[in-house]
Every structure is written in C-alpha cells, then in structure tokens.
N, C-alpha and C positions, 0 to 999 in steps of 0.2 A: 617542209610541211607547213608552215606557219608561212610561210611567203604564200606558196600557193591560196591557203586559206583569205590571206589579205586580199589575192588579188579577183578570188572568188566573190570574197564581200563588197569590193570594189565595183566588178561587173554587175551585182543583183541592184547596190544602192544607185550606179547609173541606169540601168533598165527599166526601175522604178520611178526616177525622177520624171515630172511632165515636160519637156520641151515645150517653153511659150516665145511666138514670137508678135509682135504687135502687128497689125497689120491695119489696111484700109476696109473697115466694116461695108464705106458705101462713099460716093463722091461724085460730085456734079463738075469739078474743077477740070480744065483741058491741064495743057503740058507747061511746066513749071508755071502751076497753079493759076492760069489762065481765068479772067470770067470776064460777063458785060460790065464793063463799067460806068456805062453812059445813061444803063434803063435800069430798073428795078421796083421791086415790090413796095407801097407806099407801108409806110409803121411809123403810126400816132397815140397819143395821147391826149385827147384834147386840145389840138392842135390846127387842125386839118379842117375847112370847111367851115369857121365857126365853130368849132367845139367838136370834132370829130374825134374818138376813139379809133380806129382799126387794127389787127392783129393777123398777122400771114402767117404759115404755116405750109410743108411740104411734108410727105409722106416718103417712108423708105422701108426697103424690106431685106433684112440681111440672109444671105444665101447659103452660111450656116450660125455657128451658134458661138457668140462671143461676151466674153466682160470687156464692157463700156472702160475705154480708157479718158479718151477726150472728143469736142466735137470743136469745128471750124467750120465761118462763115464767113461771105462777105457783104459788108453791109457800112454806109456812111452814114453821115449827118446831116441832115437838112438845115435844120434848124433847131432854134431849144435846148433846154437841157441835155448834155451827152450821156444819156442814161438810158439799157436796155438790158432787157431780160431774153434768156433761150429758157425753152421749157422744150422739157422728151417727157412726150406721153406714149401711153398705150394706143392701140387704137379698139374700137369699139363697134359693129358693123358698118367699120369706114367710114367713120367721126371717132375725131380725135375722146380719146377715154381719161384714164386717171391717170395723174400727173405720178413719173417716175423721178426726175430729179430737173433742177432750176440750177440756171446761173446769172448772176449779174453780173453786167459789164459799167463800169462809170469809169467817164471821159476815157476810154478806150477808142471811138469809135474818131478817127478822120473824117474830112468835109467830104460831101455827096458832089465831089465837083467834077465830075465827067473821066478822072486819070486811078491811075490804077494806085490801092494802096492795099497796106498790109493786113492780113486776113484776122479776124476776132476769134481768139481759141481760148477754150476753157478746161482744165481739166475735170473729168469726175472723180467726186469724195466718194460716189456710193460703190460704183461699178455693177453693177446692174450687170445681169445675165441675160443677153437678145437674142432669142431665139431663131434659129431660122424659117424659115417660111413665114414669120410675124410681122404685120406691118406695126410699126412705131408712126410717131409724130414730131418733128420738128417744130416747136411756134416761135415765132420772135415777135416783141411788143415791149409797146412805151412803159417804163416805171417812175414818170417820172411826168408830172402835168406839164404839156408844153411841146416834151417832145416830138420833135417831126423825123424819120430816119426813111431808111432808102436800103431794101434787103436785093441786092445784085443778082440778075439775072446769068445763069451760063451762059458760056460758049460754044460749047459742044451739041446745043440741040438738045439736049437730052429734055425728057417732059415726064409726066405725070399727074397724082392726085394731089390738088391743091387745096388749100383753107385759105377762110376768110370770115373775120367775124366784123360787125362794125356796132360802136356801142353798146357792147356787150350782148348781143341777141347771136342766138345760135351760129353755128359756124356754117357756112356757107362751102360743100364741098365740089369741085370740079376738075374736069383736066385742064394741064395749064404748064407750058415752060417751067422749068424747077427755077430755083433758085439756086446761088453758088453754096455751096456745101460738104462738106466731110466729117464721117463720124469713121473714127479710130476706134480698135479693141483688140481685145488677145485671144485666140483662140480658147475655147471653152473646151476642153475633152469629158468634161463628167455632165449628162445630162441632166435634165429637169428631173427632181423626184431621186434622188440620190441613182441614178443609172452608172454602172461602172464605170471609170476612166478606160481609154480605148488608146494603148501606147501607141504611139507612130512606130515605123519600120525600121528606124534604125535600134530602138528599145528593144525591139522586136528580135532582132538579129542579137544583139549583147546578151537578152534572155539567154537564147537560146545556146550561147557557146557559152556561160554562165550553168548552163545545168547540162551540156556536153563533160565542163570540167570536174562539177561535181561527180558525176557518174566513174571518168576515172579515179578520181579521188577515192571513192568507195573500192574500186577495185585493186586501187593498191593497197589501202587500210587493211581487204583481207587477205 
C-alpha cells in the first residue's frame, strides 16, 4: 500500500512540474552561425563624421511567449574605445518604447576587418517575459566617446523594421536588411495576468494514469 501511495505521489509531483526547454526566441544567423562579415550597420559615439553620434536597432517579434534567457550579436570594431551597449526595449506604435533591460560589453568586441569572428552574447539578470505577437527592440550604441563599431549585416536575406537615431534626435524607423542576431528564452507556460500554467502532453498523460491509479486505490481501500 505504501509503495503504491509513493509512486502515486511520484506521478502527480512529475505532472506538476513545468518542462522548460531553452530555445531560439528569434535569429538572423544562417548555418553554424553564419552572417556578413564584410558590411554592416555603422554604431558611433562621437566618432563618425566630426563628432557624430548614431544608434541602430532591429525589430523582432516572438511567435510565442518566453523568459528572456540571453541575446547574441554580431558586430566589430572600427575604431576607438571597445565599448558597447545592447538595449531590448518595448516597442511603442513601431518606435522603439521603454527600455526593458541593457548590457554592456568592454573590449569584447574584435576588429571590423572583413573575417568572421566570434559572436557578442550576453546573458539576462532580469528575464523579462516576451510575449508573443509583441514587437520588442534591439539597439546597439557607443558607450563610450570615440567609439566607431560596425553591427553585421545577415546572410540569409532576411529583412525587416529598422532603427536609426543620429545625435540623439528621434529614431528614424524603416525597412531594411536585419542585422546578425539571436535572442534565446525558455518557454513561458503561465500567461500575462497570472493565466493558468498549461502542462504539455506528456504531463498530460502521467496525470492521467496518476488519477487512473488513485481510483483503484479507492477501490481496493473498500
């Protein structure tokens, strides 16, 4: 009896638990992590131009509902200081909105020199819950006076909504070649608003021979 009972409590506390598995939220990268390496998006600091500022930014929209694990990009060095920042923001009627979480990068990045190197990843502290159907914002920009960087264009063609601010005046939205990119997360099962957790199939199935077993249980008891 007591065996049975274990392995009842067994089946309900697996049924219960969430299965998360990390996955690719969204990604510009071709096959083992392919991107342009020759062109890309200009990212200054007062750098550029005589004293130019600029800031780029792509748009992504995740197809369902996850916590923010980490994000990956590619992007080098021109010149200056090797110091940069990613920002995920909201988005706002398709302008970038309020800022969800920042990272900085120092002397991480490789030179802007036309060959492939290794991709800039950051983990999230906050993990942030992204909604699906929601566009977010990717930015990346100088932190640092000086900086000149270079945000890598794909390979795959892939395109969309683009940003661009230049000394700081509003952001400048259009279609445009994405950038190289990936944001990582974990499946979300509990909706916005406290909405029930929703088990997968195999939970599903353990339930249910879980409360097959209890039922003979009771009928042996009487």
């Amino acid at each position: 009896m007591r065996t049975l009972r274990s392995f009842l409590l067994g089946l309900m506390l697996v049924a219960a638990a969430p299965v998360a598995h990390a996955a690719s939220i969204f990604s510009t990268f071709g096959l083992a992590d392919a991107f342009d390496a020759s062109t890309g998006w200009t990212i200054s600091l007062d750098s550029l131009f005589g004293g130019t500022t600029v800031t780029q930014g792509d748009r992504f929209t995740p197809s369902g509902a996850y916590t923010l694990d980490r994000v990956e990009l590619a992007a080098g060095l021109v010149g200056g200081p090797n110091e940069l920042d990613l920002r995920l923001l909201s988005d706002d009627g398709g302008q970038p909105g309020n800022l969800i979480e920042v990272w900085h990068f120092s002397d991480a990045l490789d030179l802007f020199d036309g060959a492939a190197h290794p991709l800039l990843g950051a983990d999230s502290a906050l993990h942030p819950v992204l909604l699906p159907g929601t566009p977010y914002w990717l930015i990346a920009a100088g932190s640092h006076s000086g900086t000149h960087a270079a945000w890598n264009f794909n390979a795959i063609g892939a395109s969309g909504l683009h940003t661009a601010s230049i000394n700081g005046n509003p952001f400048d939205v259009f279609s445009s070649p994405s950038g190289a990119f990936r944001v990582l997360g974990t499946p979300f099962s509990g909706g916005p608003g406290g909405l029930p957790i929703i088990p997968e199939p195999s939970s599903l199935l353990l339930l249910g021979l879980g409360l097959a077993a209890a039922r003979a249980l009771r009928r042996r008891s009487r």
